[in-house]
C-alpha positions in Angstrom: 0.0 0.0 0.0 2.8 2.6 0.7 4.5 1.4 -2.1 1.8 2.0 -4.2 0.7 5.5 -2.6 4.8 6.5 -3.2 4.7 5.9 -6.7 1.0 8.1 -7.0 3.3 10.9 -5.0 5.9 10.8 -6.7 4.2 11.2 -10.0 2.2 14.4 -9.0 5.6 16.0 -8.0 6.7 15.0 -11.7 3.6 16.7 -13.0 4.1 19.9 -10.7 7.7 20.4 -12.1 6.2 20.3 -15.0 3.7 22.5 -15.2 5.5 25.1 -13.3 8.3 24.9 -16.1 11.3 23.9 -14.4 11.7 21.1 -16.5 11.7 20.7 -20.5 11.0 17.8 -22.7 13.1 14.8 -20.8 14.7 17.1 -18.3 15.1 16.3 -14.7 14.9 13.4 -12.4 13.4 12.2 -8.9 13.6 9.4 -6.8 12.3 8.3 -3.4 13.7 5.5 -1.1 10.9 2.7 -0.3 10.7 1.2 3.5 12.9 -2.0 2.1 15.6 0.2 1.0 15.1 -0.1 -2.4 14.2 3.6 -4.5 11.7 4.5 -7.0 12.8 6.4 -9.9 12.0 8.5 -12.7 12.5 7.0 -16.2 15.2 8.4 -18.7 13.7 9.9 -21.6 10.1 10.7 -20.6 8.6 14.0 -20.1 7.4 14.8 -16.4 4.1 15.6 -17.8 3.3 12.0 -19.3 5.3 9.6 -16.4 2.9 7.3 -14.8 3.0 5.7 -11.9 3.1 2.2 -14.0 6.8 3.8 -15.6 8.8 4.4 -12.2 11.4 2.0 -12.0 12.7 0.3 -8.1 16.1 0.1 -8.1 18.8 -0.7 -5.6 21.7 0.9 -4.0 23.4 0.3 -7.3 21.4 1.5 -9.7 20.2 -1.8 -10.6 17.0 -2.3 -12.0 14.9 -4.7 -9.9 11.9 -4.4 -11.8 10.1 -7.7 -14.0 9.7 -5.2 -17.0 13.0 -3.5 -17.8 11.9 -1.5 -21.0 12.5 1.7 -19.3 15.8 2.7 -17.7 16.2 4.8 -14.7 17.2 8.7 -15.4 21.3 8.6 -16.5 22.4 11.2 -13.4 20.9 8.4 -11.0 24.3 8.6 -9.7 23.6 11.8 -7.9 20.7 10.3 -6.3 22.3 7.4 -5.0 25.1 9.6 -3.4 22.9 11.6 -1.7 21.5 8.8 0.1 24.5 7.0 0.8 26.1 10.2 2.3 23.0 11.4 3.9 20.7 9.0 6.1 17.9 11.1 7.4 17.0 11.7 3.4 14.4 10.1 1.8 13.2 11.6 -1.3 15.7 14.1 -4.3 13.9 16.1 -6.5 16.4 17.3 -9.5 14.9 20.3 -11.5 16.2 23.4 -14.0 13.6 26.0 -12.4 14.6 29.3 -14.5 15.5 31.7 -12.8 17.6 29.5 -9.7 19.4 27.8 -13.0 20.0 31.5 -14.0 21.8 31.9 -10.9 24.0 28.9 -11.1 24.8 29.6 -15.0 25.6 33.0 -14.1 28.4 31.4 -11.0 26.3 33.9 -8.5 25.4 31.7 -5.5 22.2 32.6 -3.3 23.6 33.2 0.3 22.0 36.4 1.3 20.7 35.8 4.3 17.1 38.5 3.8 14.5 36.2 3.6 12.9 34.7 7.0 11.2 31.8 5.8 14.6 30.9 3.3 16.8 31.5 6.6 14.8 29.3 7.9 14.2 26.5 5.6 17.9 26.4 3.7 20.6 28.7 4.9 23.1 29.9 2.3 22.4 28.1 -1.0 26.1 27.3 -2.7 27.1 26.2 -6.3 28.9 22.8 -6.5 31.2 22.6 -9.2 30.4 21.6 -12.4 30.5 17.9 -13.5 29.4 15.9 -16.6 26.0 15.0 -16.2 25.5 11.1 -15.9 29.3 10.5 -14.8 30.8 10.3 -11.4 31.6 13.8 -11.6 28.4 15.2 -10.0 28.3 12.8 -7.1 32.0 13.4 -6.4 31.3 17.4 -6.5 28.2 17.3 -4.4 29.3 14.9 -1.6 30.6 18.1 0.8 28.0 20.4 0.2 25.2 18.1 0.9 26.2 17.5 4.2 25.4 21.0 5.2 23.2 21.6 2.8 19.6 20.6 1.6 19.4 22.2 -1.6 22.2 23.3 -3.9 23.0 25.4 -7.1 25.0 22.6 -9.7 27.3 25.0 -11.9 25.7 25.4 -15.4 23.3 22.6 -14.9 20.2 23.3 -12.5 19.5 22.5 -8.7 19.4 19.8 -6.6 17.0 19.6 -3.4 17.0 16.8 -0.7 14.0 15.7 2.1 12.7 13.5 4.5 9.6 13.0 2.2 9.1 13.7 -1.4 6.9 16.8 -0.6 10.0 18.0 1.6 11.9 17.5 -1.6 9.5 19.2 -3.6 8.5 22.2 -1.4 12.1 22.8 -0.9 12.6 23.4 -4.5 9.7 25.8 -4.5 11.3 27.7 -1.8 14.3 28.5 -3.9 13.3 29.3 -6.8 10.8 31.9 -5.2 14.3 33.0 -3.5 16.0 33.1 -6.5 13.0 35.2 -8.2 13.2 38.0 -5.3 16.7 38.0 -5.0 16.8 39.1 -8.7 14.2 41.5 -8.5 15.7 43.3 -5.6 19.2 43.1 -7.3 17.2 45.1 -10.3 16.1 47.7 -7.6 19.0 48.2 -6.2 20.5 45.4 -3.8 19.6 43.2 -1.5 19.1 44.0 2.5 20.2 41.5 4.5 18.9 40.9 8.3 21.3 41.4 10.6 23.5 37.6 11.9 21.7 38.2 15.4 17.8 38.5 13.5 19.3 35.6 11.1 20.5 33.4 14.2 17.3 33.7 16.1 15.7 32.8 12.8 17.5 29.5 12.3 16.9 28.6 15.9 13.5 28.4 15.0 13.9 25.4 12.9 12.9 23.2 15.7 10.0 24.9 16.5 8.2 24.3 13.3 9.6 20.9 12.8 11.8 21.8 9.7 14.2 18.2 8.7 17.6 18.0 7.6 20.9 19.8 7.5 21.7 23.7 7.5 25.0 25.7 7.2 24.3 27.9 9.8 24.7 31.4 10.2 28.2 31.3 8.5 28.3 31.8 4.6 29.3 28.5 2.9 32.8 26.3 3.4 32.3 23.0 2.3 35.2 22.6 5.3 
């Protein structure tokens, strides 16, 4: 039953990042790990918008399909999945997306770690840019491994973003979260430059975390070192 309510979940979020344009044509990938310790994935080559729940693929630690019907194969940069929950326990679901205006960000080698925004203080911290790797090689797992343990979502140099959770809707929300940043960051960098809070408004902010039950990692009030 919770197998079967996953996949239905994890094919919304694949319709979401679809509509909301993040993604084009084949673009992006997300995975979820199962109670067994298996993951569902998203199919390589197939558009968000048309994945079915019937198309996921279970694979292992490995990347090995486990699945009777092995037409479909599971998204090439399943690598990057797989690394992020090897090197991080308390994460259950990655949501990889190109939303616009965060991809702008990491195209453009400008991370997102102004600390002005409450609810982003809050949620993610300083959002860095991991250095670039070939997509589908063990370049991106290699370059995200020390971010992601102080991070939950990242900027991938020239590629798009990353976003990690205890749940899918984690995942997902946490993506929505910074590309919202990313849209007011570059608005008030039109009007004439961000105003950052102050590190003791910022501290009391991410102290807060606990209080309204936010999950995983966060770099804290110093700006990122991968260190």
């Amino acid at each position: 039953m919770r197998h079967r309510k996953l996949k239905h979940q994890l094919t919304e979020i694949c319709h979401r990042v679809w509509q909301k344009g993040w993604v084009a044509a084949n673009d992006g990938n997300i995975s979820a790990k199962l109670p067994n310790g298996t993951f569902l994935a998203t199919p390589t080559g197939v558009s968000k918008l048309t994945i079915t729940p019937e198309m996921l693929i279970n694979i292992d630690e490995n990347g090995n399909v486990l699945d009777r019907n092995k037409k479909l194969k599971p998204s090439s940069e399943i690598k990057m999945h797989l690394r992020c929950y090897k090197d991080r326990p308390d994460v259950n679901a990655v949501v990889h997306a190109h939303p616009p205006v965060a991809t702008g960000f990491a195209v453009a080698g400008v991370p997102l770690d102004n600390y002005s925004i409450p609810e982003t203080i809050i949620v993610l911290g300083s959002i860095p840019i991991t250095p670039y790797g070939t997509p589908s090689t063990d370049e991106v797992p290699n370059n995200i491994a020390p971010y992601i343990q102080k991070h939950d979502v990242v900027l991938l140099q020239n590629h798009g973003a990353l976003a990690l959770g205890a749940d899918l809707m984690t995942a997902y929300y946490r993506m929505e979260t910074l590309e919202l940043f990313a849209q007011i960051s570059l608005n008030a960098h039109i009007l004439g430059g961000t105003k950052e809070l102050s590190e003791k408004d910022s501290q009391q902010l991410i102290s807060m975390r606990a209080q309204y039950g936010v999950t995983g990692r966060h770099p804290g009030i110093k700006r990122y070192s991968p260190r």
